[in-house]
NUPALO-550655 format. One line per field, with one value per residue: x, y negated, z negated of N, C-alpha, C, CB in turn. Coordinates in nm, 3 decimals. Atoms other than C-alpha are relative to their C-alpha. Glycine has a CB too. Example, Ala and Ser with C-alpha at 12.3 -4.5 7.8 and 13.67 -1.06 7.14 Angstrom:
<atoms>
n.xx (0.089_-0.082)
n.yy (0.119_0.119)
n.zz (0.000_0.006)
ca.xx (1.230_1.367)
ca.yy (0.450_0.106)
ca.zz (-0.780_-0.714)
c.xx (0.090_-0.077)
c.yy (-0.120_-0.109)
c.zz (0.000_-0.073)
cb.xx (-0.099_0.041)
cb.yy (-0.003_-0.046)
cb.zz (-0.125_0.142)
</atoms>
This chain:
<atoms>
n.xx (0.086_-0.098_-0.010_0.092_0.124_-0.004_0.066_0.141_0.072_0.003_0.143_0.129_-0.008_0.063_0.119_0.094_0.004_0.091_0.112_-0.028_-0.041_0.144_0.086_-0.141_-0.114_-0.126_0.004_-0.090_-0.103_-0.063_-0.141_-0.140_-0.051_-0.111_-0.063_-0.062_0.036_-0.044_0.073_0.193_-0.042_-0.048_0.138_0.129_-0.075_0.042_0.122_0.058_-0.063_0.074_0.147_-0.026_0.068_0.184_0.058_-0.031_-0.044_-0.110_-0.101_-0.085_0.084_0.042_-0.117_0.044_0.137_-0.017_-0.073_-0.078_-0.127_0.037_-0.085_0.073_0.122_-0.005_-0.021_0.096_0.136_-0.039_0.162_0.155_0.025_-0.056_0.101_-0.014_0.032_0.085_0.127_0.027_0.000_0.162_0.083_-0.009_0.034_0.168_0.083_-0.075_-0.021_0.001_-0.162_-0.138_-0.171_-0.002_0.020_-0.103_-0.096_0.039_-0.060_0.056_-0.144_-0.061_0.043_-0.060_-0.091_0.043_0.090_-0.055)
n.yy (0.118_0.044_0.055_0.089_-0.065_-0.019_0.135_-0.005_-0.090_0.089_0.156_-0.054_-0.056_0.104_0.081_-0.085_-0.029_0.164_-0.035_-0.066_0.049_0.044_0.129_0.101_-0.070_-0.136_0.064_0.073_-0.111_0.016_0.100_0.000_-0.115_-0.017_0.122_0.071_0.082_0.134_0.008_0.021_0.185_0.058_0.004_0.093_0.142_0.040_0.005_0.121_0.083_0.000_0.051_0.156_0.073_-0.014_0.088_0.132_0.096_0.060_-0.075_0.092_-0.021_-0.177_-0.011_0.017_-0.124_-0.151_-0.035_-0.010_0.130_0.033_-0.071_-0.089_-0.012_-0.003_-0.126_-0.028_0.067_-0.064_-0.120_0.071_0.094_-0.007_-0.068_-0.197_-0.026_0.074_-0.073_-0.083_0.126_0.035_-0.154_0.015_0.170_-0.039_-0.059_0.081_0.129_0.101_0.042_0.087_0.076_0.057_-0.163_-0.139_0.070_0.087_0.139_0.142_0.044_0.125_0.005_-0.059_0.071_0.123_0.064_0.100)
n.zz (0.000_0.031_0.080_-0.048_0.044_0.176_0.060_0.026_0.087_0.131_-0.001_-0.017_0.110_0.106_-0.072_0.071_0.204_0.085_-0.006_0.113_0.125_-0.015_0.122_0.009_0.066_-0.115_-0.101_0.052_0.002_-0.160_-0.032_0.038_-0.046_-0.137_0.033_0.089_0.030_-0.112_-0.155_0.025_-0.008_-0.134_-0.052_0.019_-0.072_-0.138_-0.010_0.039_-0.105_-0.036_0.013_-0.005_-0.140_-0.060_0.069_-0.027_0.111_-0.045_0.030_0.152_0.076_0.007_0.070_0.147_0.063_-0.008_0.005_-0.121_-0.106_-0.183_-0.101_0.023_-0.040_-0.127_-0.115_0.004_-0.090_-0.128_0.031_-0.002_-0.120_-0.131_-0.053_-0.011_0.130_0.141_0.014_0.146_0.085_-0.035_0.087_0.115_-0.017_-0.028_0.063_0.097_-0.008_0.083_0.062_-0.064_0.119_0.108_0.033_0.035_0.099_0.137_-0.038_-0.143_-0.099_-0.065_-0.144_-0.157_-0.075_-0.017_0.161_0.100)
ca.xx (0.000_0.145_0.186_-0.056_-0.332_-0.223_-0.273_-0.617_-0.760_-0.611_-0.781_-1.099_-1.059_-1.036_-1.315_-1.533_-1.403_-1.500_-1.802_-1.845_-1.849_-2.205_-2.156_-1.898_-1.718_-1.636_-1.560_-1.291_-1.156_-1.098_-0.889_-0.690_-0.615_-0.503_-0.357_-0.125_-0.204_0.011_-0.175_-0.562_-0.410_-0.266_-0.638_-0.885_-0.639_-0.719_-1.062_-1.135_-0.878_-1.106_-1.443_-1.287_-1.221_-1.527_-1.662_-1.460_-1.281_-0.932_-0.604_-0.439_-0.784_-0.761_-0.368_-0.486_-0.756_-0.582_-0.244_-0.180_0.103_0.014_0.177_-0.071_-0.376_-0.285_-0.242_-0.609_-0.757_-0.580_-0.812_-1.124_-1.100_-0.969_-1.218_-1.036_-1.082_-1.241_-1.578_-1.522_-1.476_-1.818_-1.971_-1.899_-1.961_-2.324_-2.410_-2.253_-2.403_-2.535_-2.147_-1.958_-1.619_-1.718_-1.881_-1.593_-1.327_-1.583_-1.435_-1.570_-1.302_-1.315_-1.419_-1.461_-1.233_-1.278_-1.461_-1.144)
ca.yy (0.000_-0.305_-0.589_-0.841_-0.579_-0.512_-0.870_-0.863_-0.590_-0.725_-1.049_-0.883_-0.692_-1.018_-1.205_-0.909_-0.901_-1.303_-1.205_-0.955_-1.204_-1.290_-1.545_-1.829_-1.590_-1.294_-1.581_-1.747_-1.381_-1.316_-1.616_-1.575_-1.252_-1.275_-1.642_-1.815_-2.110_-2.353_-2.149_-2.217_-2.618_-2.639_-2.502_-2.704_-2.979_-2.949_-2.889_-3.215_-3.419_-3.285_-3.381_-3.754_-3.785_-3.654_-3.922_-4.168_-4.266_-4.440_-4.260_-4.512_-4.411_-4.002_-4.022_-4.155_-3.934_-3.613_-3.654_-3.558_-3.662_-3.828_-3.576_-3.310_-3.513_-3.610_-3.219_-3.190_-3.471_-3.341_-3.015_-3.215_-3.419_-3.152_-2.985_-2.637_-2.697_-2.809_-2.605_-2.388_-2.727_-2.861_-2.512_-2.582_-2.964_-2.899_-2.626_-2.828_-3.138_-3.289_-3.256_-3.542_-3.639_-3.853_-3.537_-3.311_-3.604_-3.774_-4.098_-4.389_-4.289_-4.630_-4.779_-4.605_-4.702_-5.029_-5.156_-5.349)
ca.zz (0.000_0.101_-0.140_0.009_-0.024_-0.424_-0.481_-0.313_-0.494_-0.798_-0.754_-0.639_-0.978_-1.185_-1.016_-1.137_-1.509_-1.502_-1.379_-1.618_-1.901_-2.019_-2.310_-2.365_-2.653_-2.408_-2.200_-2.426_-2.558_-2.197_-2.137_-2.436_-2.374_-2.038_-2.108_-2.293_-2.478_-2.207_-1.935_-2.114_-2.134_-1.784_-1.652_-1.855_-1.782_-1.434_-1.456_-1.675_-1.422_-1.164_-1.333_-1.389_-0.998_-0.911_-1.128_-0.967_-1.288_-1.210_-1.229_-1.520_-1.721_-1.623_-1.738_-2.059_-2.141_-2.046_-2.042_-1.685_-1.486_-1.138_-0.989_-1.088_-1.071_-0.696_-0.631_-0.786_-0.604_-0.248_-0.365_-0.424_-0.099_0.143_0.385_0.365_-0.028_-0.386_-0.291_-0.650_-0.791_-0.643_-0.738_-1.058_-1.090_-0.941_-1.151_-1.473_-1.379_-1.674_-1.822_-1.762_-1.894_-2.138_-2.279_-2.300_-2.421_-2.627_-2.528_-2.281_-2.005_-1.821_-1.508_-1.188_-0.878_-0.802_-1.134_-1.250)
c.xx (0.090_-0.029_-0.129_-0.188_0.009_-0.053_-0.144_-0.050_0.069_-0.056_-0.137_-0.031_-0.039_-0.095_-0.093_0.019_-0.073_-0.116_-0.071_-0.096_-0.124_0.006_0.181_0.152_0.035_0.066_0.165_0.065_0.065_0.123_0.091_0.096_0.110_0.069_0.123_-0.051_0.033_-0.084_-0.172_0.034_-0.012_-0.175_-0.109_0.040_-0.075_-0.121_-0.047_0.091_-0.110_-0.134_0.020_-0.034_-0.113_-0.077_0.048_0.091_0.159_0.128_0.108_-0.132_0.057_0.169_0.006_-0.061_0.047_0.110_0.072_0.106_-0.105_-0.011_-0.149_-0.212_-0.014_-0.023_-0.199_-0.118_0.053_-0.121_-0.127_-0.035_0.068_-0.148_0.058_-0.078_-0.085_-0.145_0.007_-0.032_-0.119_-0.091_-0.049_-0.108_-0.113_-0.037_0.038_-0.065_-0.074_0.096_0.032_0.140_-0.011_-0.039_0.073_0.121_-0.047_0.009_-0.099_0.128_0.024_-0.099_-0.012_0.099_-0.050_-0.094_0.107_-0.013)
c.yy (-0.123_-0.116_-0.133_0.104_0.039_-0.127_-0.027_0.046_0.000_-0.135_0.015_0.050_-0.131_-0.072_0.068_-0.014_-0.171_-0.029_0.047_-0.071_-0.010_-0.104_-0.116_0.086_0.083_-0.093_-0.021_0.146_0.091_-0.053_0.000_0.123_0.023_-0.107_-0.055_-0.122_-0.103_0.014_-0.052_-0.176_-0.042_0.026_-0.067_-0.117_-0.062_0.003_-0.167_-0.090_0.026_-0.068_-0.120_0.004_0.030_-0.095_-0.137_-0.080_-0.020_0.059_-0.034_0.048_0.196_0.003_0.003_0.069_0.145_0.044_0.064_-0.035_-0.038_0.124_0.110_-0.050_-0.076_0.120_-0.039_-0.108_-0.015_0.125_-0.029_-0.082_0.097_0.094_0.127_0.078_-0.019_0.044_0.065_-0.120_-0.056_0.087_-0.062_-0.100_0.011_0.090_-0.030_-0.155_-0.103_0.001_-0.120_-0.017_-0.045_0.112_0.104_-0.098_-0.070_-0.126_-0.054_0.044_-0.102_-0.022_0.100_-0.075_-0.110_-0.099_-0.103_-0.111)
c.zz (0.000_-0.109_-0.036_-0.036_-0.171_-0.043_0.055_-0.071_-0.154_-0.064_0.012_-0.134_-0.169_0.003_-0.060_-0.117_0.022_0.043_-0.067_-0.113_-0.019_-0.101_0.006_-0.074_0.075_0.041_-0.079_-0.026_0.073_-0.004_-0.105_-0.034_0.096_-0.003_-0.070_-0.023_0.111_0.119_-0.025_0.003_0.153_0.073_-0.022_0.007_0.120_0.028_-0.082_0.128_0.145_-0.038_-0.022_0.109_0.070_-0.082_0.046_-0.087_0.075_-0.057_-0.145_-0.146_-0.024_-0.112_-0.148_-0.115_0.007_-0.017_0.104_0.089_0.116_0.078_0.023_-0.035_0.142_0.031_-0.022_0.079_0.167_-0.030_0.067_0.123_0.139_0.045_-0.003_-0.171_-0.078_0.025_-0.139_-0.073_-0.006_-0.046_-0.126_-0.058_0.018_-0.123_-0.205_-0.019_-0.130_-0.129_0.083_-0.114_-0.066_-0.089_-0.060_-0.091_-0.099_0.004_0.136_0.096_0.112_0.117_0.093_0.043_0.023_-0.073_-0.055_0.054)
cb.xx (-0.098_0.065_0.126_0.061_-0.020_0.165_0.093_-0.057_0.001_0.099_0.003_-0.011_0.164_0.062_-0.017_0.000_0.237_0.067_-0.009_0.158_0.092_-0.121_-0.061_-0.050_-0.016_-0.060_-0.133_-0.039_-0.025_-0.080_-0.031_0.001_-0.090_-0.060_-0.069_0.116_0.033_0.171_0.003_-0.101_0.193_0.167_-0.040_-0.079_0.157_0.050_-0.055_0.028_0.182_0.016_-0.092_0.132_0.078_-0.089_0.019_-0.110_-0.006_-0.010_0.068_0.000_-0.163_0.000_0.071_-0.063_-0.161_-0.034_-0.021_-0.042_0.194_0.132_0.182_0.097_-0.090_0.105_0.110_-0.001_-0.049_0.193_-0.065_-0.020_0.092_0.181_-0.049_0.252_0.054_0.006_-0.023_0.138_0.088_-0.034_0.123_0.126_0.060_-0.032_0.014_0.157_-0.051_-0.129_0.138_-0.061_0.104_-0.077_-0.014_0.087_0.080_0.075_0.186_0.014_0.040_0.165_0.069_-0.104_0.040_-0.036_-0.031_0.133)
cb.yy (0.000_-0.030_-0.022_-0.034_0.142_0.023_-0.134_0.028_0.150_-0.019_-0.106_0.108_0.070_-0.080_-0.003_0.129_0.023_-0.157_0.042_-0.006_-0.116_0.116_0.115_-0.156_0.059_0.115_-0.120_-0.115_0.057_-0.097_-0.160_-0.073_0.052_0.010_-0.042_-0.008_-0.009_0.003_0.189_0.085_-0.045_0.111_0.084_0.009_0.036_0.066_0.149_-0.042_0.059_0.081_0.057_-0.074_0.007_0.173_0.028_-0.062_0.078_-0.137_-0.005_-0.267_-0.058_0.133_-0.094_-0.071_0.004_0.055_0.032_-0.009_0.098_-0.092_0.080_0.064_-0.049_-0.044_0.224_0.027_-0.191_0.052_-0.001_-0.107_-0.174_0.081_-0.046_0.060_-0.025_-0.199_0.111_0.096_-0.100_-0.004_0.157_-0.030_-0.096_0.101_0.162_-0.007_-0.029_-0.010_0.132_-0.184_-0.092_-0.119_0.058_0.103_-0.083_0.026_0.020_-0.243_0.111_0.020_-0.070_-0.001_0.054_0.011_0.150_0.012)
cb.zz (-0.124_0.115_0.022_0.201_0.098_-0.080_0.038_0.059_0.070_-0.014_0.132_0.110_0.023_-0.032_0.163_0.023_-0.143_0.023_0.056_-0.028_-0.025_-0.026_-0.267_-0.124_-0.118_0.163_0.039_-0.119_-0.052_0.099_0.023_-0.104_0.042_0.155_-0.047_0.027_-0.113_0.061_0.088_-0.219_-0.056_0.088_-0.009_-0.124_0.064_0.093_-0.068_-0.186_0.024_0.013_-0.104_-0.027_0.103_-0.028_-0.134_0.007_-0.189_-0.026_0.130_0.039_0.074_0.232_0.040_0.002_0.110_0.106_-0.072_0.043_0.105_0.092_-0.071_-0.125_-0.109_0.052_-0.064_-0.125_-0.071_0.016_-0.170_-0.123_-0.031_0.013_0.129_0.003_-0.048_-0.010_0.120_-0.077_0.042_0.146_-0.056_-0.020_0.114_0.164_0.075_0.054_0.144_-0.033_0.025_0.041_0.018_-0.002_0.096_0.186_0.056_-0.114_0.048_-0.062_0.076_0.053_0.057_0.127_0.110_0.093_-0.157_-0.043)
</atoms>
């Protein structure tokens, strides 16, 4: 088998376990299972940096609030704005939608773009 097909059907494999899950706690004893603490950070990182720019909020605000570099909330808003990509992200976002960011940080996170 070559290597490219192991990593499908190993991915196909995890897609099902997080399918699987039926409540938030499987959900979380999942991820810190298979996780490490830096890797459960670096992901809900990117998921709140996502739900800012999908909100429009301004990159000097998201930095603030999350602690992101640039660097890494450029990759995520290349994602969110490419047509090959950021559909899981939208998934999500839609079926999420009365979360917003203020929500999850608790905080006022700022203007949108062009508010200052």
């Amino acid at each position: 088998m070559d290597e490219n097909r192991i990593d499908e059907v190993s991915l196909d494999y995890l897609y099902k376990a997080i399918l699987s899950l039926e409540t938030k706690e499987e959900c979380a004893a999942f991820l810190d299972d298979l996780c490490t603490s830096q890797e459960l950070k670096a992901l809900s990182q990117r998921m709140l940096v996502a739900k800012m720019l999908s909100e429009k909020k301004i990159y000097n605000n998201i930095v603030a609030s999350t602690g992101a570099s640039t660097a890494t909330i450029s990759r995520v808003n290349r994602t969110l704005n490419s047509k090959y990509s950021g559909s899981g992200y939208k998934t999500v976002f839609s079926r999420l939608k009365d979360t917003t960011s203020d929500d999850i940080t608790g905080v006022n996170t700022g203007a949108e773009k062009g508010a200052e």
